[in-house]
VEXTI-932691 format. One record per residue: x, y, z of N, C-alpha, C, CB in turn; residue number from 0. Coordinates in nm, 2 decimals. Glycine has a CB too. Layout:
<r n_east="X" n_north="Y" n_up="Z" ca_east="X" ca_north="Y" ca_up="Z" c_east="X" c_north="Y" c_up="Z" cb_east="X" cb_north="Y" cb_up="Z" tiza="NUM"/>
...
# end
This chain:
<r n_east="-15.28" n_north="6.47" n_up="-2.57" ca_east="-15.23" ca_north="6.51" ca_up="-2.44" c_east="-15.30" c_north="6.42" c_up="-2.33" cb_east="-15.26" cb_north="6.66" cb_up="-2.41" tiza="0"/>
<r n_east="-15.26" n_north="6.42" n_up="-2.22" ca_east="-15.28" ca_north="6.30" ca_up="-2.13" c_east="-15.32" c_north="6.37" c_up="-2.02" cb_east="-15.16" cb_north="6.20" cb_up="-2.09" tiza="1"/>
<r n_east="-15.39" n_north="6.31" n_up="-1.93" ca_east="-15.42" ca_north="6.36" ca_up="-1.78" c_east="-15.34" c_north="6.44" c_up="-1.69" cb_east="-15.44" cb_north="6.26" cb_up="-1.70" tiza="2"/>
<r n_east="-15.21" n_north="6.35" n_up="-1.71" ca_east="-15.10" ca_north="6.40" ca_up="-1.62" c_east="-15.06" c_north="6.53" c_up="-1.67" cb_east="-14.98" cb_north="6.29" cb_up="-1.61" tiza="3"/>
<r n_east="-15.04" n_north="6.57" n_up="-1.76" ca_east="-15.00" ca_north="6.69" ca_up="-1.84" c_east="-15.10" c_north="6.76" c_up="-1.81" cb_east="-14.98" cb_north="6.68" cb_up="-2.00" tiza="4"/>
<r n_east="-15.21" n_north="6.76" n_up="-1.82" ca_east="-15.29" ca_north="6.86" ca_up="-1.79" c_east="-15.32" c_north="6.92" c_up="-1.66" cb_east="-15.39" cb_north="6.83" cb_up="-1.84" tiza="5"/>
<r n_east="-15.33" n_north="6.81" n_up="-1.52" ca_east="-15.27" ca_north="6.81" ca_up="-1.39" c_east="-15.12" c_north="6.90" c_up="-1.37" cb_east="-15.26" cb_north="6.66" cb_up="-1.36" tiza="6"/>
<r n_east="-15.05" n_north="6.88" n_up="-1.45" ca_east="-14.94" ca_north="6.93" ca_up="-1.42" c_east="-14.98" c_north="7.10" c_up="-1.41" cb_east="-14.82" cb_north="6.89" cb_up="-1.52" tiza="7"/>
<r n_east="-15.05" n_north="7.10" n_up="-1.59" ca_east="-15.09" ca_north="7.28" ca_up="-1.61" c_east="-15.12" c_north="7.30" c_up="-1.52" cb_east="-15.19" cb_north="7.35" cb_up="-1.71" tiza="8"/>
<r n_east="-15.23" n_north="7.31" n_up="-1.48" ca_east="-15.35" ca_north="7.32" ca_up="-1.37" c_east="-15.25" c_north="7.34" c_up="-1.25" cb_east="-15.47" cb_north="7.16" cb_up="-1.35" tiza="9"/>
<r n_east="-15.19" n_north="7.25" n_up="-1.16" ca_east="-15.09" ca_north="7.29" ca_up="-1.05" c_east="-15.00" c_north="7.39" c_up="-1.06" cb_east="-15.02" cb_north="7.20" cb_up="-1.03" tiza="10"/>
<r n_east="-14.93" n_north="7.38" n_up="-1.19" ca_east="-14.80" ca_north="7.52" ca_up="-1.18" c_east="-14.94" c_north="7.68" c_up="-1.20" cb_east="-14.63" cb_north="7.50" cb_up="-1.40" tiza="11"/>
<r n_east="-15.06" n_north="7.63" n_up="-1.21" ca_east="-15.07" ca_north="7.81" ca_up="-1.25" c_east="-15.15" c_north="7.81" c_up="-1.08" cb_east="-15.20" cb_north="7.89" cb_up="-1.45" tiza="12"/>
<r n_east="-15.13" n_north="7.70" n_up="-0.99" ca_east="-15.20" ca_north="7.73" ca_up="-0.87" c_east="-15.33" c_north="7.68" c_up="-0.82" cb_east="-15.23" cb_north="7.86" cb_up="-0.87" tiza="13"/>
<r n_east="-15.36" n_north="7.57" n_up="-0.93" ca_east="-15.51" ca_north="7.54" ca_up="-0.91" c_east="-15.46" c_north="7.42" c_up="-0.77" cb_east="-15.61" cb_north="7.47" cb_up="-1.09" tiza="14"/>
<r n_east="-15.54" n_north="7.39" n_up="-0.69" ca_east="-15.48" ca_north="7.27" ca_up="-0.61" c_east="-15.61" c_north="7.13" c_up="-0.60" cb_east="-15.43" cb_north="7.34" cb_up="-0.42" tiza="15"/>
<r n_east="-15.58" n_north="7.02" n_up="-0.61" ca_east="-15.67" ca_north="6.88" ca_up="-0.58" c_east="-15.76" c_north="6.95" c_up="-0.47" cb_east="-15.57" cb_north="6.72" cb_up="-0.51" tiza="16"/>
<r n_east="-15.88" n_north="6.93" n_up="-0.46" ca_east="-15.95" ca_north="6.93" ca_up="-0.35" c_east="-16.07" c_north="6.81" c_up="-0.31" cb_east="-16.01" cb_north="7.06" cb_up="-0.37" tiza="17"/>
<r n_east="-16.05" n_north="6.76" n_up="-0.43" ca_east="-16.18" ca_north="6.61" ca_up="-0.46" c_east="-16.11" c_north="6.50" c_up="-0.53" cb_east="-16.33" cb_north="6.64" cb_up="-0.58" tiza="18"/>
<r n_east="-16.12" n_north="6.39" n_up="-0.51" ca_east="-16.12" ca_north="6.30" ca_up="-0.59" c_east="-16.31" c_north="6.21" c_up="-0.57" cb_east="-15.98" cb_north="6.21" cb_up="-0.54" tiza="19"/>
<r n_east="-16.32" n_north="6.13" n_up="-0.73" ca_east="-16.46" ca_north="6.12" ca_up="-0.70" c_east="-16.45" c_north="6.01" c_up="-0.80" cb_east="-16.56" cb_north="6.27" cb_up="-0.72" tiza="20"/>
<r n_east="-16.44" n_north="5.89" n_up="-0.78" ca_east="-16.39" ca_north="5.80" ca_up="-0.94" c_east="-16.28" c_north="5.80" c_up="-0.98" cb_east="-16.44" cb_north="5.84" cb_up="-1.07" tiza="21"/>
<r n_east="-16.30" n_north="5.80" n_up="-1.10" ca_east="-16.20" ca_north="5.81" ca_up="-1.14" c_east="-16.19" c_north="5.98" c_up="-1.21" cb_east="-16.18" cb_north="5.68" cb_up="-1.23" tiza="22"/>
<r n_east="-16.23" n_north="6.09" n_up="-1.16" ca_east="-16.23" ca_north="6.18" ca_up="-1.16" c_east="-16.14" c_north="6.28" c_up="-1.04" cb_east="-16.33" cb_north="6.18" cb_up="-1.18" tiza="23"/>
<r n_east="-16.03" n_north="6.37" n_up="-1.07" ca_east="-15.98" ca_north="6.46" ca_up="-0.97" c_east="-16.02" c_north="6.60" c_up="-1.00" cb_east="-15.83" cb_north="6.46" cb_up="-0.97" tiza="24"/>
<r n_east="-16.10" n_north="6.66" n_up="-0.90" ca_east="-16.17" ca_north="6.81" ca_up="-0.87" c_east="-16.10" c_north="6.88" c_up="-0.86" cb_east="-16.25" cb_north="6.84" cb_up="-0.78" tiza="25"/>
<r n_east="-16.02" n_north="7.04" n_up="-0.90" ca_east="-15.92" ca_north="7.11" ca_up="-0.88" c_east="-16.03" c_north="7.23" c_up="-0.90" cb_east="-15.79" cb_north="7.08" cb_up="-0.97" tiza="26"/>
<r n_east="-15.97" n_north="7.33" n_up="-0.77" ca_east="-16.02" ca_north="7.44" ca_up="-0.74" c_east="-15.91" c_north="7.51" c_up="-0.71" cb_east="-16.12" cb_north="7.43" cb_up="-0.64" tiza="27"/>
<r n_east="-15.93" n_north="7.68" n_up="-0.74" ca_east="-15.81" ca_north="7.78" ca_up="-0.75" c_east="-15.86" c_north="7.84" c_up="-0.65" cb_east="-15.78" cb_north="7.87" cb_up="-0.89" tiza="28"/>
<r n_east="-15.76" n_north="7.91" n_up="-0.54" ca_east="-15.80" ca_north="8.00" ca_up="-0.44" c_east="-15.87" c_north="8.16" c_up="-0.48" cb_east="-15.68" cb_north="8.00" cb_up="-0.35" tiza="29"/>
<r n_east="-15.81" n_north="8.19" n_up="-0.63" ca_east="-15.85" ca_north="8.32" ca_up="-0.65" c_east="-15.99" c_north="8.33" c_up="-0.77" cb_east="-15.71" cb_north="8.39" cb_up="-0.69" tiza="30"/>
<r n_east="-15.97" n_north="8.22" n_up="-0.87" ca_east="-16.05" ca_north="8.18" ca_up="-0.97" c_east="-16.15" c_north="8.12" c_up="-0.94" cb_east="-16.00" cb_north="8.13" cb_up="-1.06" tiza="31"/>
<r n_east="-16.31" n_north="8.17" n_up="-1.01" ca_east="-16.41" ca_north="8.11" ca_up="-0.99" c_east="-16.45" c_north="7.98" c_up="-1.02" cb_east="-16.48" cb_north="8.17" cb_up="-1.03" tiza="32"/>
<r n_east="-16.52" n_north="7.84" n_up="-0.95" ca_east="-16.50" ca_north="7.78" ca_up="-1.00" c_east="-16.46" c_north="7.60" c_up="-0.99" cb_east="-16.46" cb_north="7.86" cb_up="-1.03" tiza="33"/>
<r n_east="-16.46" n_north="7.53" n_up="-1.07" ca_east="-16.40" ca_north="7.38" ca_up="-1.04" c_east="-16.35" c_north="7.35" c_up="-1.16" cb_east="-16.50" cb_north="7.25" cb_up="-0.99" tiza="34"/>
<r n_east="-16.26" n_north="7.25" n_up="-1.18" ca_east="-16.24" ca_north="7.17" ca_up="-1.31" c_east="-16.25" c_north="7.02" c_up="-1.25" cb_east="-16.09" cb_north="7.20" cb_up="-1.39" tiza="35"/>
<r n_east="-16.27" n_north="6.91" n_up="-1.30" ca_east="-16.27" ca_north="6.79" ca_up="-1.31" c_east="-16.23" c_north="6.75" c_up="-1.47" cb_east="-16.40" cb_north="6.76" cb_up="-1.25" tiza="36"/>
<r n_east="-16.10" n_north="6.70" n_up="-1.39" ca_east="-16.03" ca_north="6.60" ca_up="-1.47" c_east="-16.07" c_north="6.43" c_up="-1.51" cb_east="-15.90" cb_north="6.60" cb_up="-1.40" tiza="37"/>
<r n_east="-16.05" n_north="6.38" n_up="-1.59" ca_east="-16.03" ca_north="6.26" ca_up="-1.57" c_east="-15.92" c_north="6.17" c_up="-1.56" cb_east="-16.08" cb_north="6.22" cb_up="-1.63" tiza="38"/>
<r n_east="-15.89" n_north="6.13" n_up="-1.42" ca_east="-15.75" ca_north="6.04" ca_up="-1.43" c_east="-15.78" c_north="5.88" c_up="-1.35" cb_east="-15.61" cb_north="6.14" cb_up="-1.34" tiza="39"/>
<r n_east="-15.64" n_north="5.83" n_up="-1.38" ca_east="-15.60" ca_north="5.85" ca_up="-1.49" c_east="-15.61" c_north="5.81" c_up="-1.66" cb_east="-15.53" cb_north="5.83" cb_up="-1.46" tiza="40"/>
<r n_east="-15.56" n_north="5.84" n_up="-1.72" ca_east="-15.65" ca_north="5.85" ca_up="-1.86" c_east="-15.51" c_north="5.89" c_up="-1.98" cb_east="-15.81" cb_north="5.99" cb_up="-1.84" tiza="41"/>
<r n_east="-15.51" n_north="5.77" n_up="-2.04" ca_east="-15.41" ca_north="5.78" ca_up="-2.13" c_east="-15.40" c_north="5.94" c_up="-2.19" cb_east="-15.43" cb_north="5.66" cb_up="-2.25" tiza="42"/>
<r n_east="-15.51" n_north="5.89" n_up="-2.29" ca_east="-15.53" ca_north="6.04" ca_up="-2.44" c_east="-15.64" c_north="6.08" c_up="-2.38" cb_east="-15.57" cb_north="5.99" cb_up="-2.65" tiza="43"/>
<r n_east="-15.66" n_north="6.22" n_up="-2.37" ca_east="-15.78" ca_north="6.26" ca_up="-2.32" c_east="-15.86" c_north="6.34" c_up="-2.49" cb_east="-15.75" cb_north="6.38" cb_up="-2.17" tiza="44"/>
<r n_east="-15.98" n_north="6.36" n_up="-2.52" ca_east="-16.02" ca_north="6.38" ca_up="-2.66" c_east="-16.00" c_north="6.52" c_up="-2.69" cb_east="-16.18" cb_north="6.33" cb_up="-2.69" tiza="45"/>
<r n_east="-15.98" n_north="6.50" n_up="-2.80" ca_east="-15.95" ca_north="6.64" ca_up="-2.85" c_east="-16.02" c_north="6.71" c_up="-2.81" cb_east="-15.94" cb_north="6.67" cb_up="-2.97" tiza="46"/>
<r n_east="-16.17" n_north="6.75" n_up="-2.83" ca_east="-16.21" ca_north="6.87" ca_up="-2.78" c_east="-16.21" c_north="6.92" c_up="-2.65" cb_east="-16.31" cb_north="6.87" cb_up="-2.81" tiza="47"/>
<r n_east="-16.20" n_north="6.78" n_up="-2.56" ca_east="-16.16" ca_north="6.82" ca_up="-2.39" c_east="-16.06" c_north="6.89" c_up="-2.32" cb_east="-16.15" cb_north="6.72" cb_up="-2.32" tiza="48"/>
<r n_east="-15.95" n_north="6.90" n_up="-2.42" ca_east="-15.83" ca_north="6.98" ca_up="-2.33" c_east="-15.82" c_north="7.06" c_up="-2.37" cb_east="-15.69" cb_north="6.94" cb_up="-2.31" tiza="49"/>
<r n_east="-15.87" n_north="7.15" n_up="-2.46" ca_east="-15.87" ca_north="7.26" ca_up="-2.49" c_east="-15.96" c_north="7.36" c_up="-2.41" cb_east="-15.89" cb_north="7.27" cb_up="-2.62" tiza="50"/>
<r n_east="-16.14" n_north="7.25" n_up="-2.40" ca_east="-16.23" ca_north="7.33" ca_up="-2.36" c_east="-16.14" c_north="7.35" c_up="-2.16" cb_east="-16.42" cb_north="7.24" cb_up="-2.40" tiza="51"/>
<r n_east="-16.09" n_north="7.24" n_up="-2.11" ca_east="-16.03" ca_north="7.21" ca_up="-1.95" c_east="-15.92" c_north="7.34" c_up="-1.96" cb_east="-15.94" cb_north="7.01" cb_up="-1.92" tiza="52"/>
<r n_east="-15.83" n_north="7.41" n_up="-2.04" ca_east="-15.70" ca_north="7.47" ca_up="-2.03" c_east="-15.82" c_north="7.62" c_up="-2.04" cb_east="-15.55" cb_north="7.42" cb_up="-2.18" tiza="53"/>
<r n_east="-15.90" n_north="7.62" n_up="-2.14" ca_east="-15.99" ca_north="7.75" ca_up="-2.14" c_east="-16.05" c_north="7.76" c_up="-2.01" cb_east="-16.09" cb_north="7.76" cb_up="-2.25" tiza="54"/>
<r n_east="-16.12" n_north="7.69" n_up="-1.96" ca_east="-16.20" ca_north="7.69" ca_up="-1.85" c_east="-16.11" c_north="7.74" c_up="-1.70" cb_east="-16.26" cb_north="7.54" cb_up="-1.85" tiza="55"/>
<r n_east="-16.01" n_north="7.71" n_up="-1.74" ca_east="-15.89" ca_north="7.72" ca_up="-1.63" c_east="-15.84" c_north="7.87" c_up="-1.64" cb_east="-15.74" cb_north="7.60" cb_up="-1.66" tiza="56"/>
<r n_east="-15.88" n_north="7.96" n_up="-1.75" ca_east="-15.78" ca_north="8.06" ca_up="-1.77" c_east="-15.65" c_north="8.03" c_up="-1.86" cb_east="-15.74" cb_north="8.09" cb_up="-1.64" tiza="57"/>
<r n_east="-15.59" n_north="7.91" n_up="-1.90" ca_east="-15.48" ca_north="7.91" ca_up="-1.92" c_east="-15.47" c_north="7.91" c_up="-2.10" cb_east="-15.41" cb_north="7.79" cb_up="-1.83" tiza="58"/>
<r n_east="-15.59" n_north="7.94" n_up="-2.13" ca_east="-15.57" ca_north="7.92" ca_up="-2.29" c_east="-15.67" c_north="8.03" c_up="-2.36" cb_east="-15.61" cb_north="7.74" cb_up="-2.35" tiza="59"/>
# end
């Protein structure tokens, strides 16, 4: 899975950009505790990272 795909999750359940910082994008939720930092953009992101980024989000 890729950056953009995971940016996408992250936006449809509400989370919105609030940072960019590098090549890193900061997404904060108005109701959920919290930050995520993505890395974009970024072909393949590693297996253990989008699972631990979709849990961290709530969405998994």
């Amino acid at each position: 899975m890729n950056s953009r795909q995971v940016i996408k999750q992250l936006e449809a359940d509400g989370w919105e950009l609030r940072n960019v910082k590098g090549s890193h994008h900061i997404f904060r939720h108005p109701t959920k505790p919290g930050h995520i930092s993505v890395p974009h953009p970024k072909q393949d992101l590693g297996v253990g990272l989008v699972p631990k980024l979709l849990k961290q989000a709530g969405l998994k």
